[in-house]
ZAVO-168062 format. One record per atom (N, C-alpha, C): residue in three letters; x, y, z. Coordinates in pm, whole numbers, padded with zeros to 5 digits, always signed. Layout:
N
ALAXYZ...
This chain:
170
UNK+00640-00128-01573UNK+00539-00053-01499UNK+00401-00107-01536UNK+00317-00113-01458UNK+00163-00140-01443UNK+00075-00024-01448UNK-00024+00025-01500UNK-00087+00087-01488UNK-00268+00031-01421UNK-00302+00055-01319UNK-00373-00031-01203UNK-00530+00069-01313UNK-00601-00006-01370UNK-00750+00044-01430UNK-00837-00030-01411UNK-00813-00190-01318UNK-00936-00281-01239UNK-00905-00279-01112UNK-00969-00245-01049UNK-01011-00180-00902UNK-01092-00342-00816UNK-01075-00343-00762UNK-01165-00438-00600UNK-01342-00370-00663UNK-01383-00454-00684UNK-01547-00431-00665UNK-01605-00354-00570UNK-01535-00415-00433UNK-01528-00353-00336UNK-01524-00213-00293UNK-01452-00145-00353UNK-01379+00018-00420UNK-01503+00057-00445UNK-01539+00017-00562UNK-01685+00114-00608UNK-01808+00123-00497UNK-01834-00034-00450UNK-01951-00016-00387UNK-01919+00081-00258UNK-01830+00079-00190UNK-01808+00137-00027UNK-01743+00242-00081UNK-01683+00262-00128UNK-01648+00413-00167UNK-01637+00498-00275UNK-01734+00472-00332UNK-01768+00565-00454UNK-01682+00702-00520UNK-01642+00791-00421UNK-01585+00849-00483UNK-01403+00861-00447UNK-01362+00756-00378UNK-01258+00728-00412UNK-01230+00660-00500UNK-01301+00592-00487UNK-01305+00463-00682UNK-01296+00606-00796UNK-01382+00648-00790UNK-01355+00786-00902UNK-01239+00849-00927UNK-01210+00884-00796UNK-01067+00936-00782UNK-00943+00879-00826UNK-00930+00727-00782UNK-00822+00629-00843UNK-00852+00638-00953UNK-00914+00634-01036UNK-00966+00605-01156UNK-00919+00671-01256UNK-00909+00811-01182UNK-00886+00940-01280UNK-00693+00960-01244UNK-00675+00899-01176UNK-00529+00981-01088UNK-00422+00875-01127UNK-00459+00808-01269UNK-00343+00748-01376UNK-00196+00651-01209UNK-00318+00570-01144UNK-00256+00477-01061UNK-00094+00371-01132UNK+00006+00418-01107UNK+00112+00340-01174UNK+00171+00266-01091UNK+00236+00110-01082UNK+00315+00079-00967UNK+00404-00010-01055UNK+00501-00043-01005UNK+00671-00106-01067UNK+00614-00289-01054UNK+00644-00366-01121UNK+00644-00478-01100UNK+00668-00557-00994UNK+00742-00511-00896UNK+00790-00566-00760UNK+00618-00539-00606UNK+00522-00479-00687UNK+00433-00429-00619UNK+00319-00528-00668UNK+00218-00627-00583UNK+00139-00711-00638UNK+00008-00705-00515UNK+00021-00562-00477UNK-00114-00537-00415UNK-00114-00370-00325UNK-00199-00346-00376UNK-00237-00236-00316UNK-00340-00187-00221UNK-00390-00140-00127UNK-00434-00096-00014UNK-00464+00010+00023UNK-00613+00086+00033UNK-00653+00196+00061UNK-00715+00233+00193UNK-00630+00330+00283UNK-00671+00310+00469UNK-00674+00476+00445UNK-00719+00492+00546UNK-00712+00673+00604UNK-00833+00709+00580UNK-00873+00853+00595UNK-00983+00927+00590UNK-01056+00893+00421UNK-01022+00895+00305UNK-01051+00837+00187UNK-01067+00714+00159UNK-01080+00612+00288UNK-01077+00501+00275UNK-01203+00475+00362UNK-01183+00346+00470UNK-01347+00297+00537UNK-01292+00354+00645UNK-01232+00413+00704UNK-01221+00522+00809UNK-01338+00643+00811UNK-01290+00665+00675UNK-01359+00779+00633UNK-01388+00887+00737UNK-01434+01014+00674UNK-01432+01128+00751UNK-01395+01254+00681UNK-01325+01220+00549UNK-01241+01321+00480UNK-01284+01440+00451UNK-01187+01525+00461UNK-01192+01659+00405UNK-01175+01718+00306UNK-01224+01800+00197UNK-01203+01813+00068UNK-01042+01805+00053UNK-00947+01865+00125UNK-00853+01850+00165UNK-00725+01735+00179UNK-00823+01643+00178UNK-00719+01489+00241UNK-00650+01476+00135UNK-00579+01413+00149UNK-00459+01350+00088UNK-00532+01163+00100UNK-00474+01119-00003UNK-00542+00931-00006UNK-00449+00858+00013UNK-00420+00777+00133UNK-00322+00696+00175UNK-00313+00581+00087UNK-00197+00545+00065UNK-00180+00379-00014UNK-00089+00301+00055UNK-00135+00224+00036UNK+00041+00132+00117UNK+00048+00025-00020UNK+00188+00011-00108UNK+00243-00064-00176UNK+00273-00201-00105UNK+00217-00309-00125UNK+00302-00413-00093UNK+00406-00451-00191UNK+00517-00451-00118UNK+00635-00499-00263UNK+00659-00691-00173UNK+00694-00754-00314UNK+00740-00883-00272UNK+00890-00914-00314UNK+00940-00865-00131UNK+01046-00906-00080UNK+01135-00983-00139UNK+01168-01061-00197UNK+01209-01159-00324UNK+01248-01072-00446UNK+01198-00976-00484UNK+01208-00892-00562UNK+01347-00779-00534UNK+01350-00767-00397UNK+01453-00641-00367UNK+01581-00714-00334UNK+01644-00591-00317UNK+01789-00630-00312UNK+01800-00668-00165UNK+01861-00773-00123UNK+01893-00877+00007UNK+01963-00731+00098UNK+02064-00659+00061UNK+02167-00554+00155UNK+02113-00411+00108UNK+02172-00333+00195UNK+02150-00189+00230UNK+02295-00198+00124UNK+02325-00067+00053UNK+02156+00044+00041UNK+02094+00059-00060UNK+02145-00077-00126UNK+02069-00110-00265UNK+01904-00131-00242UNK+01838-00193-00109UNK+01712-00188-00120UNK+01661-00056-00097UNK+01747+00053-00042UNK+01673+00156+00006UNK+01631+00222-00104UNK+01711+00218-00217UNK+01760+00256-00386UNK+01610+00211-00430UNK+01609+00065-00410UNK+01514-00001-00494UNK+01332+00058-00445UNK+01375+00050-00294UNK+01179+00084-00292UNK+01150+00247-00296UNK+01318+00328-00284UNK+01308+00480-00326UNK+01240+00467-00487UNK+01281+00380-00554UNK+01232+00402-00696UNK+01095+00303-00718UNK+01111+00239-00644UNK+00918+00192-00673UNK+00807+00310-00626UNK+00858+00371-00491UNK+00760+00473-00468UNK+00750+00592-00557UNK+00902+00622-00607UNK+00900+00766-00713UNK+00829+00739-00835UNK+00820+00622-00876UNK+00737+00579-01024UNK+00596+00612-01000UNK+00552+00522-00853UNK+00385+00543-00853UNK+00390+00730-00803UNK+00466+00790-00782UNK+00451+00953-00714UNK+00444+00985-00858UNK+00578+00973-00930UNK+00608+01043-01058UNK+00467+01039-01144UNK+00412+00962-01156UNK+00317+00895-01273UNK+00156+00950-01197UNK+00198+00978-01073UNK+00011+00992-01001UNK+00015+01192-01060UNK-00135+01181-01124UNK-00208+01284-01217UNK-00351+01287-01121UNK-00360+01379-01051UNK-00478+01388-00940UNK-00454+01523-00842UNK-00587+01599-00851UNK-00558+01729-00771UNK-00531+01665-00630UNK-00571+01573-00537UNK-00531+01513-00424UNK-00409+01417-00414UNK-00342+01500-00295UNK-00229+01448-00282UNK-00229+01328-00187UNK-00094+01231-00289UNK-00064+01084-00279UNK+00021+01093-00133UNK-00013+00987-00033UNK+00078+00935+00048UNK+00112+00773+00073UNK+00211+00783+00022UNK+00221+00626+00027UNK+00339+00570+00064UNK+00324+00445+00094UNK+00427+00388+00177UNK+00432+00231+00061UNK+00558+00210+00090UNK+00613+00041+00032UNK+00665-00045+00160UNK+00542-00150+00201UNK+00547-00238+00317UNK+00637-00398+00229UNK+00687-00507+00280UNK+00792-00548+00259UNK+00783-00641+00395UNK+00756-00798+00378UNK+00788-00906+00441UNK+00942-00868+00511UNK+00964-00853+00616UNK+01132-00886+00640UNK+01139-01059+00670UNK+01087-01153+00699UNK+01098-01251+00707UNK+01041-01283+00801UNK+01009-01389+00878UNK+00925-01464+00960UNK+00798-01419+00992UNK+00751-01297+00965UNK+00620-01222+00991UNK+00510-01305+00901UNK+00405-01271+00881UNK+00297-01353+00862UNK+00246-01326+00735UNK+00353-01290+00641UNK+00390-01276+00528UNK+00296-01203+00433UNK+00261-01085+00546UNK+00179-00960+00481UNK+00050-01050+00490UNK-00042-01139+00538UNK-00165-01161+00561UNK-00258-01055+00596UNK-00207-00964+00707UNK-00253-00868+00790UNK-00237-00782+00731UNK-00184-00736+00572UNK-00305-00637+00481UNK-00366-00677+00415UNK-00386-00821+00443UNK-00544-00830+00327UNK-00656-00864+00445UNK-00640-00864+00588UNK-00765-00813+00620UNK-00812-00680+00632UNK-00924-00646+00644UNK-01021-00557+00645UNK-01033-00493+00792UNK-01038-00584+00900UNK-01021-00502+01025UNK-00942-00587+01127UNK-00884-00544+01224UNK-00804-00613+01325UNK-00846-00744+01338UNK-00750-00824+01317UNK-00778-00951+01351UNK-00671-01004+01436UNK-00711-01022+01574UNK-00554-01037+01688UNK-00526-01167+01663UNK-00613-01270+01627UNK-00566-01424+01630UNK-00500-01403+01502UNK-00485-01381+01376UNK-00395-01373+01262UNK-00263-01264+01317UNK-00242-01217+01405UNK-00163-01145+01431UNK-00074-01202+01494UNK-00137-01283+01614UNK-00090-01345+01729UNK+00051-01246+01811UNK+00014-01115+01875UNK+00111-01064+01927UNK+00217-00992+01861UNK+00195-01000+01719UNK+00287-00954+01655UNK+00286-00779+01588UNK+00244-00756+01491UNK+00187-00608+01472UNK+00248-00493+01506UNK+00419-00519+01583UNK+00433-00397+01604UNK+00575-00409+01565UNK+00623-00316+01446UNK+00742-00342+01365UNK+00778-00485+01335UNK+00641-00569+01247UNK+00692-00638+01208UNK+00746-00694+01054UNK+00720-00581+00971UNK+00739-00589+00849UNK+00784-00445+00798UNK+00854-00426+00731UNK+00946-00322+00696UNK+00859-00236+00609UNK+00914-00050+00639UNK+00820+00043+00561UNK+00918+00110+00508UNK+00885+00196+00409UNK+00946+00255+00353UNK+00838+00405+00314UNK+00874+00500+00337UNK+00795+00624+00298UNK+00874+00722+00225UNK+00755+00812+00126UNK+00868+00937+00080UNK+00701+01035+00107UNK+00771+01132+00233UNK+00676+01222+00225UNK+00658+01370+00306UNK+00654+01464+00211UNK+00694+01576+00294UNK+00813+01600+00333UNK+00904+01587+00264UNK+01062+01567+00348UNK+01127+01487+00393UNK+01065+01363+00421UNK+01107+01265+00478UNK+01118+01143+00364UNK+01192+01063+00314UNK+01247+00959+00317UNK+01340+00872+00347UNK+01256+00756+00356UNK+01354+00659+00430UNK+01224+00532+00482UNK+01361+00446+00605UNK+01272+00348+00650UNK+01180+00406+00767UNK+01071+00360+00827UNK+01033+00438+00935UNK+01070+00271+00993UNK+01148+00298+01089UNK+01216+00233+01146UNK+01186+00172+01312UNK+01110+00218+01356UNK+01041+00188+01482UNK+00870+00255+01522UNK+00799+00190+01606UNK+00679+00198+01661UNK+00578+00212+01561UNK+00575+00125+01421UNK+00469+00111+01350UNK+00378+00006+01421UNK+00263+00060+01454UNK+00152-00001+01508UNK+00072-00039+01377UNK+00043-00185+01379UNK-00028-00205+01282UNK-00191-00190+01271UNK-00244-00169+01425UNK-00373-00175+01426UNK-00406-00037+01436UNK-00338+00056+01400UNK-00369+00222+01357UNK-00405+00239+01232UNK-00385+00142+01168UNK-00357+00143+01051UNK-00542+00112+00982UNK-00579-00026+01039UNK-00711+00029+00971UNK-00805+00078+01015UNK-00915+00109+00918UNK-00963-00041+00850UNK-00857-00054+00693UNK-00834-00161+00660UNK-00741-00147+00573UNK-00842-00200+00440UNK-00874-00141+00318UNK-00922-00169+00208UNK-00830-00231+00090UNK-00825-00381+00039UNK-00765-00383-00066UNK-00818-00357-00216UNK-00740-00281-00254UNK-00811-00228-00373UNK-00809-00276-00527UNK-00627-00386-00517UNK-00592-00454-00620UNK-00512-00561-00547UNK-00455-00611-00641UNK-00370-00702-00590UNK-00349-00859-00717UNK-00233-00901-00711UNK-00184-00989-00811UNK-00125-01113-00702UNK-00094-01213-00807UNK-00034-01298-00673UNK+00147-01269-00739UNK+00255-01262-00606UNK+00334-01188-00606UNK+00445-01234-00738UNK+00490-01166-00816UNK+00537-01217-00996UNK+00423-01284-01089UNK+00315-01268-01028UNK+00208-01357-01172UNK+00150-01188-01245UNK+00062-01242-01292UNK-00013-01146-01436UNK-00073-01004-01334UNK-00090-00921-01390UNK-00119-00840-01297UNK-00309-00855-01357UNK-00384-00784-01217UNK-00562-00842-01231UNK-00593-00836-01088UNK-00683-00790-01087UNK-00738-00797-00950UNK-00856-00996-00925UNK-00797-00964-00810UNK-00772-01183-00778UNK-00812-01135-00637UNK-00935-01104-00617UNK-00975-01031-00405UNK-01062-01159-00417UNK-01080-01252-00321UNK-01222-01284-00299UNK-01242-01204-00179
């Protein structure tokens, strides 16, 4: 396990008090996770309500999980329960574990910042695998993930996928 305590520069300056918030809310993620991502109302959307909940999306690297069902479902059920189990924060966590399935553009399109259709090229819609635990629901979400709902997408950490963990954003 990782415990995430260097943040994107980025984090502090544009959002001040979500940087606070991560900060305090003992951020944990499993080794198979080498970047993290802050979108929704607590993010550059913004808008939030004392209320919100702070979206994350886990990138896990694919290489890491198990090749067949339902050993991967096993595996990113327990990467998400570590960072749930371990998050210490009056605002509640929603997060998802996104996952290369192969030929997609190998998760590029969360390390930009806002829609970019030429890095996309047509693609963006179920093209990389999710995984959620929330409110009742776990599992894969399995159809009509739109990727350009999704931001503006903020990266907040990130490693290169099995190296040292450190935030590495230019």
């Amino acid at each position: 396990m990782l415990t995430i305590t260097e943040f994107s520069p980025d984090l502090a300056a544009l959002l001040p008090e979500s940087d606070h918030l991560l900060r305090g809310a003992n951020l944990v993620v499993r080794e198979e996770v080498y970047q993290v991502t802050l979108e929704g109302s607590r993010g550059l959307a913004g808008g939030c309500r004392a209320d919100s909940d702070i979206d994350l999306t886990l990138l896990v690297d694919a290489a890491q999980l198990p090749a067949a069902e339902p050993e991967r479902a096993r595996a990113l059920r327990s990467i998400l329960r570590t960072t749930l189990d371990q998050w210490r924060s009056p605002v509640d966590l929603d997060i998802a574990a996104v996952f290369d399935k192969g030929g997609c553009c190998g998760l590029r399109c969360f390390g930009e910042r806002v829609w970019n259709d030429a890095l996309i090229r047509g693609r963006g819609v179920d093209c990389f695998g999710i995984y959620k635990i929330q409110r009742g629901f776990d599992g894969y979400v399995e159809s009509g993930v739109r990727l350009a709902q999704v931001y503006p997408i903020l990266t907040i950490w990130r490693r290169e996928a099995g190296g040292a963990p450190g935030v590495r954003i230019e």
